[in-house]
N, C-alpha and C positions, 0 to 999 in steps of 0.2 A: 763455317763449314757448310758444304753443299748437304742441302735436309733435302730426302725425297718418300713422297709420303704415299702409300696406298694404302685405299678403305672397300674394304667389302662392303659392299648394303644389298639387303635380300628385303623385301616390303619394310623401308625404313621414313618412310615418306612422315611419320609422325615429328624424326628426331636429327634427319638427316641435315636440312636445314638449319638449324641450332650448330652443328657438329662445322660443316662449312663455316657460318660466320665467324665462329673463333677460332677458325684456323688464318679467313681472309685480314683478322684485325689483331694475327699475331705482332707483336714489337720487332720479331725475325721472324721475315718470312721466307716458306720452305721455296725450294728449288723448282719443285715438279709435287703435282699433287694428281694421283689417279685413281677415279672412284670406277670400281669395279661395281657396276650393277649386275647382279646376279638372280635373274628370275625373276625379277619383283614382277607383282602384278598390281601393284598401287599405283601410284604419283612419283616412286622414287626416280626413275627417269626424266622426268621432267623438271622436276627442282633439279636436281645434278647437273640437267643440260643447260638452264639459267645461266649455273655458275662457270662453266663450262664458254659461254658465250662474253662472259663479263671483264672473264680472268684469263688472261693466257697461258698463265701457270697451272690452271685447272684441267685435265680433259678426263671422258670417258668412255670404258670397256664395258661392252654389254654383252653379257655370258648367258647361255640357259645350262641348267642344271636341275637336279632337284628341288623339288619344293619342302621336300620335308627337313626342316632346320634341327640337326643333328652337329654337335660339338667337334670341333676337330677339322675332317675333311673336307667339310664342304667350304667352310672360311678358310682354309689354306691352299687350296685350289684356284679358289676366287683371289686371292692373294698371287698367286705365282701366273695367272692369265694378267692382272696388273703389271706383274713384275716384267713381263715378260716387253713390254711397250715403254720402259724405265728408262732411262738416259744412264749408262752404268757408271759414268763418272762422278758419282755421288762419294760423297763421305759418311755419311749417317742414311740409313733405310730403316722408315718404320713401319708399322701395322699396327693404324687405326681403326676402331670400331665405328659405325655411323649412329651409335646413340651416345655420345659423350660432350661435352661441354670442357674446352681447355682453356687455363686463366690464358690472361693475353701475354702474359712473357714464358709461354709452355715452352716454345721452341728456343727462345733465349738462354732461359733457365739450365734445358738441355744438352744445347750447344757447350755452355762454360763446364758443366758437370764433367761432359766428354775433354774438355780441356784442359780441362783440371790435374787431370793424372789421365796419363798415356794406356793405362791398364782395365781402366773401364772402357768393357765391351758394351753393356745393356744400361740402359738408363729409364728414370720415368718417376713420374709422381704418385699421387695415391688415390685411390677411388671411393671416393662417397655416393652413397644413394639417400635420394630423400624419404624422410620415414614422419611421418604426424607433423609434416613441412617445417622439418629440420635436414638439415643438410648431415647428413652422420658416418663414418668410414664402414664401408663395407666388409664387414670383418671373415672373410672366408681366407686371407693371407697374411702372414707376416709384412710389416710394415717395410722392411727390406726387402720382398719380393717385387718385383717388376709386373705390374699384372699386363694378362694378354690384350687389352682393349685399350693401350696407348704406350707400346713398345717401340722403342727407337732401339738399336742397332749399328755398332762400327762398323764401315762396312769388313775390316779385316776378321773379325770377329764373327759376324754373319758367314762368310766363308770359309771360315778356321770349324766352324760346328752345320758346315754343309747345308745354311739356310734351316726353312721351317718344316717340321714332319708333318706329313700330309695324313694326321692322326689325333686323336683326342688325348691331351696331354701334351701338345706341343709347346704350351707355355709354360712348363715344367721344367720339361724336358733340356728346353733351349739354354736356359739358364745352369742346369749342371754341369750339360756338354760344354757352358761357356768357361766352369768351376775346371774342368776336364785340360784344357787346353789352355788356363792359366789367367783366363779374366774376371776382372770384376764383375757385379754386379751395384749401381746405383740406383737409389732411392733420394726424391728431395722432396721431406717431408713440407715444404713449402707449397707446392703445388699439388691443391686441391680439382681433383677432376672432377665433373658431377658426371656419374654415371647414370642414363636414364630410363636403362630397363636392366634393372639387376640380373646378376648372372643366372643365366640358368630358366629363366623366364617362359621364356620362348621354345626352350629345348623341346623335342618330340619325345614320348612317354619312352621310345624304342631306349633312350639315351641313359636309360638311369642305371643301368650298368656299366655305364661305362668308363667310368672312375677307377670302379678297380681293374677291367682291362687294360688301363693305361697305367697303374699301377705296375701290374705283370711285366707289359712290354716295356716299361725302364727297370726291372729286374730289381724290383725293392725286396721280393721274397717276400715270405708269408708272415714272417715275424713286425717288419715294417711298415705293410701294406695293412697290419691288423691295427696296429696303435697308430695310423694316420686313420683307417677309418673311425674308429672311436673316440679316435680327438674331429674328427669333423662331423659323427652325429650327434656329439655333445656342444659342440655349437649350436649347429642345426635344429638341437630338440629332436632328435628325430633316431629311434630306433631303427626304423624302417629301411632309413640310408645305408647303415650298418651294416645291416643284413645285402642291401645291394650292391654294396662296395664288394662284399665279400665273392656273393653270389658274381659279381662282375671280373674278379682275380681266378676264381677258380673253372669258372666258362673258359674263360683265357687259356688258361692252363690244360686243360682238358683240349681243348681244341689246339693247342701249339700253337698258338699265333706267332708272329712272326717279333719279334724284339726288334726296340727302336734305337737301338745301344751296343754296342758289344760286349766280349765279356770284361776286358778292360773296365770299360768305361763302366760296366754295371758294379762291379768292385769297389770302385771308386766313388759314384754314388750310393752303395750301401755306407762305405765306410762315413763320407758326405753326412749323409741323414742320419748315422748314429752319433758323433761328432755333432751335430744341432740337436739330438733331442738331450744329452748329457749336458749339453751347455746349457738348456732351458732349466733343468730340475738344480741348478746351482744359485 
């Protein structure tokens, strides 16, 4: 399958390098590969441009934008300036992050997964961060989620759920609407990503509501948007979170933000998320 790949990087000059080589000494390799530099004011341009020089499957977009790293908009912006320079004859489109580490048969792996059954849309492996230098899963998702920091895409699929929402929650989101219009979702628990700056890291303080905003705008309600925050400040350790998820659904609300769903489709993933949390308590 035709793989085409673009990576946002905003001052990644630490991880970016890493993130290229295992894509250059994939077992398959991708089609087109383009690193959106976004703002950096490090080195990341210049590593980029190396590769850029070496590879001709490599090239790069250089964006300005905000400097303030904020979840959501500003990676899918920086994603869609990429996209927009893309060879559309692809078969698979994904969205890489520039701090990850992928085994060498990532795109291999991916490839067969997609060909495996005609009905997987989204595909991906699973992401570890090193912790007291162990390599450990990052546990903020289900092991069947797709996380956003190395998501491949059919392209029929990408199109069927109108590409990525230029909003926090897009790798949520993406994967319902893909529930919505009839696709799968894969996970190959074989491939181990090393993630190398855990989620959320980097995030701007502005950003910590903004969990349950994104909550609102896919129309979970307050019933499901209350036991998603509490199952994730009980991971987290963290009351505080709780409080901001919530603080974040009801800003939303108050404000009318705009929904990134319809009401269909919000229907569908309420019923979705109650249908997953009854499966769990069995």
């Amino acid at each position: 399958m035709n793989i085409s790949i673009i990576i946002p990087a905003h001052n990644e000059e630490k991880f970016i390098e890493k993130t290229l080589n295992s894509l250059v000494n994939q077992t398959l390799k991708p089609k087109q590969v383009v690193i959106v530099n976004d703002n950096s004011t490090d080195n990341t341009e210049k590593i980029a441009s190396h590769y850029t020089t070496n590879y001709n499957w490599i090239s790069l977009v250089n964006i300005k934008s905000s400097e303030k790293h904020l979840p959501g908009s500003k990676v899918i912006n920086a994603f869609y300036k990429g996209y927009e320079t893309v060879d559309k004859n692809y078969d698979v489109i994904c969205k890489f992050d520039a701090d990850i580490i992928l085994p060498n048969n990532y795109l291999e792996k991916i490839n067969n997964l997609f060909l495996s059954d005609s009905k997987i849309g989204i595909a991906g492996g699973l992401a570890y961060i090193k912790v007291n230098n162990s390599w450990v899963y990052e546990n903020i998702a289900k092991k069947t989620h797709v996380r956003g920091p190395f998501k491949a895409y059919k392209k029929q699929c990408f199109m069927d759920i109108k590409g990525l929402k230029h909003s926090i929650g897009w790798d949520t989101v993406d994967t319902l609407l893909a529930s919505f219009y009839g696709w799968k979702t894969a996970t190959d628990k074989t491939l181990l990503v090393k993630h190398l700056k855990p989620t959320g890291i980097s995030y701007n303080k502005a950003s910590k509501y903004m969990q349950g905003e994104a909550m609102y705008k896919m129309r979970y309600g307050f019933i499901i948007t209350l036991i998603s925050a509490l199952k994730m400040a009980y991971k987290k350790r963290s009351t505080a979170l709780l409080k901001d998820y919530m603080f974040g659904y009801f800003k939303a609300k108050k404000n009318n933000i705009e929904y990134l769903v319809t009401e269909d489709q919000g229907t569908f993933i309420r019923n979705l998320r109650w249908k997953g949390m009854l499966n769990s308590l069995k």
